[in-house]
C-alpha positions as YAML, in Angstrom:
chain: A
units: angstrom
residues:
- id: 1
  name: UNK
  ca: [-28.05, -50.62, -26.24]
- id: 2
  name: UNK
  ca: [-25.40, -48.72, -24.65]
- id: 3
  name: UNK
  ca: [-25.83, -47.26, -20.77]
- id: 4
  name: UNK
  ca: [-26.00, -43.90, -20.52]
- id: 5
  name: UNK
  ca: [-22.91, -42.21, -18.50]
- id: 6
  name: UNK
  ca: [-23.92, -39.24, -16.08]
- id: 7
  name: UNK
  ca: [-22.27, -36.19, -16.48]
- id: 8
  name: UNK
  ca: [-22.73, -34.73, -12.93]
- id: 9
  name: UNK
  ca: [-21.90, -35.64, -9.72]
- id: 10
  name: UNK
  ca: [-23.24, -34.79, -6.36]
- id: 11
  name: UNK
  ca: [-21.85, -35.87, -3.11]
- id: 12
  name: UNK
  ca: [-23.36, -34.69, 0.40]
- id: 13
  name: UNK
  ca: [-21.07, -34.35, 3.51]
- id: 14
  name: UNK
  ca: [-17.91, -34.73, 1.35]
- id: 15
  name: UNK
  ca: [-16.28, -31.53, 2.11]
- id: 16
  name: UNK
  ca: [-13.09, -32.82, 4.06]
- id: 17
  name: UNK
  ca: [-10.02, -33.88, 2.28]
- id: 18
  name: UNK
  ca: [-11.18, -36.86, 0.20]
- id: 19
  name: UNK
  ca: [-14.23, -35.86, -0.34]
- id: 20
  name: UNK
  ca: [-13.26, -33.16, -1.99]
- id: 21
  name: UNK
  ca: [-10.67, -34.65, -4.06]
- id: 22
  name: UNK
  ca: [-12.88, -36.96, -5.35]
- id: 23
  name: UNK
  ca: [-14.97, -34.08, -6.08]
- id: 24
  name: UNK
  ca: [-11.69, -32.01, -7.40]
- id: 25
  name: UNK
  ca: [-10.76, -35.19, -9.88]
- id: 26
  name: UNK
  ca: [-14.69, -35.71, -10.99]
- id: 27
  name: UNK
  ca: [-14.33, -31.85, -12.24]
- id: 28
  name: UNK
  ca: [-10.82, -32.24, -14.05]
- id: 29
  name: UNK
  ca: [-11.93, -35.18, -15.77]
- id: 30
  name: UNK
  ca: [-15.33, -33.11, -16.91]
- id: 31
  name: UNK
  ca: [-18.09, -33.93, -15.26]
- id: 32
  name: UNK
  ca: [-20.22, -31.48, -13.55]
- id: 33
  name: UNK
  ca: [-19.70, -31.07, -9.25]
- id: 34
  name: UNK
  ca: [-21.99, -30.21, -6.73]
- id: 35
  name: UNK
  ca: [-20.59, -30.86, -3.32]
- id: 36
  name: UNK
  ca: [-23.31, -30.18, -0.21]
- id: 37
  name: UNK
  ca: [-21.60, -29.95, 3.11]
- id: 38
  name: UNK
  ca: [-23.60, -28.63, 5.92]
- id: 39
  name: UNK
  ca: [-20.43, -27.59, 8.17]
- id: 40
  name: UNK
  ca: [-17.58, -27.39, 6.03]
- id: 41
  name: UNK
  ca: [-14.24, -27.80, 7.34]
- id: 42
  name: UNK
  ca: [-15.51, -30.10, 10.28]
- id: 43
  name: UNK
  ca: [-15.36, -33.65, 8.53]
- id: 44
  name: UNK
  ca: [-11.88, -35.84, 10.07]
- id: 45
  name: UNK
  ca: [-9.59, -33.79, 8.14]
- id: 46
  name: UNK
  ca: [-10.32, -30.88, 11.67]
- id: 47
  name: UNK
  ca: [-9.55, -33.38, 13.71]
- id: 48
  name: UNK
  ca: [-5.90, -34.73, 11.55]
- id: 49
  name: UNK
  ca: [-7.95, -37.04, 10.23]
- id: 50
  name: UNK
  ca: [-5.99, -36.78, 7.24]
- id: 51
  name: UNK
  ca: [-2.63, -36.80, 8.51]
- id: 52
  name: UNK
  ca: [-0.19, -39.15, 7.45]
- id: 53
  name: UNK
  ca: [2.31, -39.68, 9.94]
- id: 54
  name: UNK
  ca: [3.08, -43.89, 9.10]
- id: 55
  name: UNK
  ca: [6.55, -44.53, 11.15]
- id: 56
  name: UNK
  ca: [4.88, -42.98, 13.84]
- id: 57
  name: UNK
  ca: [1.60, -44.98, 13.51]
- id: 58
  name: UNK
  ca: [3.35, -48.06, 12.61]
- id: 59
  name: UNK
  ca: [2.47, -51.46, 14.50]
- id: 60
  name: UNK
  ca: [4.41, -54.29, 13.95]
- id: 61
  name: UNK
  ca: [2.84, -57.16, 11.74]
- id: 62
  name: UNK
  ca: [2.19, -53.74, 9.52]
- id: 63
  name: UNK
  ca: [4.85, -53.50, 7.42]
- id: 64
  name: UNK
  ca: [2.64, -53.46, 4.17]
- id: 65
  name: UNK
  ca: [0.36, -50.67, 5.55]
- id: 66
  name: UNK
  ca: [3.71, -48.63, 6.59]
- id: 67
  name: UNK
  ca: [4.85, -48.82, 3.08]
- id: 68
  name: UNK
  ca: [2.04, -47.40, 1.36]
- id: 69
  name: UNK
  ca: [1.40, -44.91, 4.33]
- id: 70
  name: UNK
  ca: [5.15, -43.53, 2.99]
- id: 71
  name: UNK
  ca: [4.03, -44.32, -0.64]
- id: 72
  name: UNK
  ca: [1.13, -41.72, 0.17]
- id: 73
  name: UNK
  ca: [3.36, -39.38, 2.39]
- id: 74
  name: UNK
  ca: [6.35, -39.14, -0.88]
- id: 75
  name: UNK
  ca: [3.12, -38.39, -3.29]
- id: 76
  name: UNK
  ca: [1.52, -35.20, -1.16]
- id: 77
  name: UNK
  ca: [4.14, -32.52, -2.09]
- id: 78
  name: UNK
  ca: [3.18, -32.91, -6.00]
- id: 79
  name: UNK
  ca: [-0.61, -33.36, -4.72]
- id: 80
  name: UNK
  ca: [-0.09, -30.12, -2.48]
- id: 81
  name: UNK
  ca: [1.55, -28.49, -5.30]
- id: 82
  name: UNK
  ca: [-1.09, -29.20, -8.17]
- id: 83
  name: UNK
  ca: [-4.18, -28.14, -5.39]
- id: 84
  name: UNK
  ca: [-2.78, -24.87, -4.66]
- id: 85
  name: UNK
  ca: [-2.10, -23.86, -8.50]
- id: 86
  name: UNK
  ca: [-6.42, -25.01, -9.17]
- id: 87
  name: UNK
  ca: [-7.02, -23.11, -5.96]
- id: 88
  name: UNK
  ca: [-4.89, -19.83, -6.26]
- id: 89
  name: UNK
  ca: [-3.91, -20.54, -2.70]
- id: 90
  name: UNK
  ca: [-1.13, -22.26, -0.93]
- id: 91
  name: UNK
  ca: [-2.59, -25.54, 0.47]
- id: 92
  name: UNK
  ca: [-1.00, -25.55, 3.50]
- id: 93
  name: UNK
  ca: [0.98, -28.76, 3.21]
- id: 94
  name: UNK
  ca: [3.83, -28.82, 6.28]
- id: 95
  name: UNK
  ca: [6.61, -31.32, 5.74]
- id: 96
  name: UNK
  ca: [8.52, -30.64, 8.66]
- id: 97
  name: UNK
  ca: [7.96, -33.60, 10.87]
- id: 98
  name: UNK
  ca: [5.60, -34.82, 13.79]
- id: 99
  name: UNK
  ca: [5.64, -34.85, 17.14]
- id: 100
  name: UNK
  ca: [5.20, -37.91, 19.64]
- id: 101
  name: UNK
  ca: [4.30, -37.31, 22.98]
- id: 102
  name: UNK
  ca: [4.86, -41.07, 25.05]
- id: 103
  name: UNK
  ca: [1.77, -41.10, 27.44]
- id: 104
  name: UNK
  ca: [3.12, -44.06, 29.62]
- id: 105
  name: UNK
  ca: [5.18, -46.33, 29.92]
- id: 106
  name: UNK
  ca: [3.51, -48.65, 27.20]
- id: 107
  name: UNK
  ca: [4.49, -45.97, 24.61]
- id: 108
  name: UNK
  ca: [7.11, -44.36, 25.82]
- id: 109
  name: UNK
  ca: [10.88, -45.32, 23.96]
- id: 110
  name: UNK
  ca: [12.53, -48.13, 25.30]
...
């Protein structure tokens, strides 16, 4: 007895950016996608919650976390590149940089 494999896949409140490239890769590999998102655009990817900024978030003690935060930052532009062509839309990636604001003296350069 084999199990049976569903062919749809339905996620709710998964509209920000990895919900919806979970939902994105479900479809390319064939299964069916419904994606319910009461207030789309809102998730943590409004708030940069999908930024990746990892020398600037760095800690020390991180060092493995920093390398796959750049690991993840050198993979976007093809990532970027393959959304917009499936969305007929430019995906708004900007590589240009970050800016850090030091809020005391605890963050400030030394």
């Amino acid at each position: 007895m084999s199990a049976r494999v569903p062919d749809d896949w339905s996620s709710r409140g998964a509209g920000g950016a990895v919900g919806l490239s979970l939902a994105r890769a479900a479809a390319r590999d064939g299964w069916s996608v419904t994606v319910f998102d009461p207030a789309p655009g809102r998730g943590a990817s409004w708030v940069a919650g999908g930024m990746l900024a990892p020398v600037t978030e760095a800690w020390p003690g991180e060092e493995d976390l920093l390398a796959l935060g750049l690991d993840s930052v050198a993979r976007w532009p093809e990532f970027a590149a393959a959304l917009s062509a499936d969305a007929g839309t430019d995906a708004g990636l900007h590589p240009e940089g970050t800016v850090v604001a030091a809020t005391g003296r605890a963050t400030a350069p030394s």
